[in-house]
N, C-alpha and C positions, 0 to 999 in steps of 0.2 A: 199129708206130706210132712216128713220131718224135717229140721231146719239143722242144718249143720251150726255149731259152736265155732264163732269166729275165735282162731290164735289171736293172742296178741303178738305186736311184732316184737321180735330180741334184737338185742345189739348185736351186729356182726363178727363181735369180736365173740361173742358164745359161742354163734354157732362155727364159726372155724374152728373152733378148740376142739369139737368134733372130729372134724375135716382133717385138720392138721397134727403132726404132730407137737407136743410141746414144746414150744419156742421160746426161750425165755425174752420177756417183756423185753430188753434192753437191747435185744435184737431186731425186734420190730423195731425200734426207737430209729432203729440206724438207717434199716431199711426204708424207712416211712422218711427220712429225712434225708434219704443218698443225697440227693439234690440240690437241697440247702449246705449240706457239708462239705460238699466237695468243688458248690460254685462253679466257676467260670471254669474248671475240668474238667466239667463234664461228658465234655466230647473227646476228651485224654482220656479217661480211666471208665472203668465199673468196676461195680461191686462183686466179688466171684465167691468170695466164704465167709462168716466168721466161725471162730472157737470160743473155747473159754477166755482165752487172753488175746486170741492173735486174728487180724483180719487180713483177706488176701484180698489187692486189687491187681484189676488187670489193666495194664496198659499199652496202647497202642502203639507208640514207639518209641525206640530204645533212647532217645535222646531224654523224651518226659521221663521215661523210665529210671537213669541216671538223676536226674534234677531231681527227681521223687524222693528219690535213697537220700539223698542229701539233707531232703527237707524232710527227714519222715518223723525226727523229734516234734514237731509241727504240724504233720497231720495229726498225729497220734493227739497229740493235744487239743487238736481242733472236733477232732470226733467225740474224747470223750467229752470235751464241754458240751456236747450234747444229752450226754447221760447222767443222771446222777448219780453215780458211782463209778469213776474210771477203770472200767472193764478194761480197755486195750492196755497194752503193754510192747506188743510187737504188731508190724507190719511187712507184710510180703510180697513185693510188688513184681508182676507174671507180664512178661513179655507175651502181648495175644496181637499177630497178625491176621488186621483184618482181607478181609473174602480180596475185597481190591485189591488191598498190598499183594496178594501171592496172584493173582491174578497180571499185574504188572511187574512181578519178579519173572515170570513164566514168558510176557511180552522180550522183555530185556534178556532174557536167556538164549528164547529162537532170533530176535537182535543179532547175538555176539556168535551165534553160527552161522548166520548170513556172512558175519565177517569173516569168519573164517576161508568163506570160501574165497575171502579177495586177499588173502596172504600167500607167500613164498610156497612154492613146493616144499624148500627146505622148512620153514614154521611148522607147514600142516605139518609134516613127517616127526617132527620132533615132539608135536601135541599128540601123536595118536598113542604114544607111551601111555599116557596120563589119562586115567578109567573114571576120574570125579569129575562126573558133566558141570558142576558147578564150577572147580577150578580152572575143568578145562576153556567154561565158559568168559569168564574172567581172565586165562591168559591171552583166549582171542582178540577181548576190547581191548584189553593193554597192548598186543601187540599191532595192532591195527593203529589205537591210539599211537604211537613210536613211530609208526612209518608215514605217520598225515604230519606229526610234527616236526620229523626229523629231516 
């Protein structure tokens, strides 16, 4: 019976180097640390790319979104302190609606054509012009809103 030659085991990061394509190290770095860099946003944003100089996040909604741009001399700064050589330079920050959000845009859509059907003859008549089911969605609850308040 011959005995098979036990491998020794390698670091994981070898055998990905196979696996994977070439990443450079400072990528990982950012990767391996999303979570610590970006703290208590973590459930605002993720990670979507990096480049050479530039990293795109995505963010959940457009108000974080705004605040972000704002602050983004500050992330920028914050990420590469994690690097030892400030790779970034730019940030891109990607409005991403999650599954729920459109899921409850779609809710509040069939909503505002329910309203519809409790408006004027004259309203309906004057919406059917109007072919952008979002607009038209939208002039519904406004106009519904106006006659509960008016």
């Amino acid at each position: 019976m011959k005995l098979e030659k036990k491998s020794h085991p390698t670091h994981i990061s070898k055998s990905l180097q196979h696996v994977l394509p070439k990443i450079p190290h400072w990528h990982l770095t950012i990767i391996m640390n999303w979570e610590s860099i970006i703290g208590n946003l973590k459930t605002k944003v993720h990670l979507i790319n990096i480049t050479k100089t530039t990293i795109k996040i995505g963010v959940n909604d457009s108000s974080w979104l705004q605040e972000l741009y704002l602050l983004s001399h500050e992330v920028i700064h914050t990420i590469n302190s994690f690097l030892d050589t400030p790779y970034i330079q730019k940030i891109q920050f990607i409005l991403k609606i999650s599954a729920k959000k459109k899921q409850k845009k779609i809710v509040n859509s069939n909503n505002a054509m329910h309203l519809c059907s409790i408006l004027t003859k004259k309203q309906v008549n004057a919406l059917q012009d109007i072919h952008d089911p979002g607009l038209k969605n939208a002039l519904c609850a406004f106009l519904h809103r106006c006659s509960k308040e008016g």
